[in-house]
Residue, then its C-alpha position, 0 to 999 in steps of 0.5 A: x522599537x527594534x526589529x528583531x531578525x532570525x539569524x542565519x543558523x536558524x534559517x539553513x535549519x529551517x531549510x534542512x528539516x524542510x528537505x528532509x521532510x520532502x524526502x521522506x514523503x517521497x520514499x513514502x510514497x514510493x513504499x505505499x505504491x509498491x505495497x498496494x501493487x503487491x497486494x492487488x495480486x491474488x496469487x501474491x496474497x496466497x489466493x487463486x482466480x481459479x473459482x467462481x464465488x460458489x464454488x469459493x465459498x463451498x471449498x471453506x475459503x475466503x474471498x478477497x474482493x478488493x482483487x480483480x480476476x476478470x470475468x465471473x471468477x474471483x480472488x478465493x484464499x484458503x483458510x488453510x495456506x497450503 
């Protein structure tokens, strides 16, 4: 039997399709990363840390509580953007 070999072609295309998928995951990443420090802001989704979860609620707005205000507030939306 002969021993079959993958010529050279084969392998620098192995090696390009390789380092072009290594950098689309990195430009992935880096994308995601932005996309959730941008949409952790209140005020970036439209909302305020202006209210307690009462007074949210009893102005019709909506509460994101995926977003940290600190202390008894929270992230409150309208349903309205003003």
């Amino acid at each position: 039997m002969k021993a079959q070999s993958i010529s050279i072609n084969t392998i620098i295309i192995a090696a390009l399709a390789l380092i072009v998928l290594i950098i689309l995951i990195a430009i992935m990443g880096r994308n995601f990363v932005v996309f959730t420090n941008t949409t952790s802001d209140c005020r970036s989704l439209g909302g305020n840390c202006d209210h307690t979860e009462k007074e949210c609620t009893s102005l019709g707005n909506v509460i994101n509580h995926g977003v940290k205000c600190g202390g008894n507030k929270i992230c409150c939306i309208p349903l309205i953007p003003e």
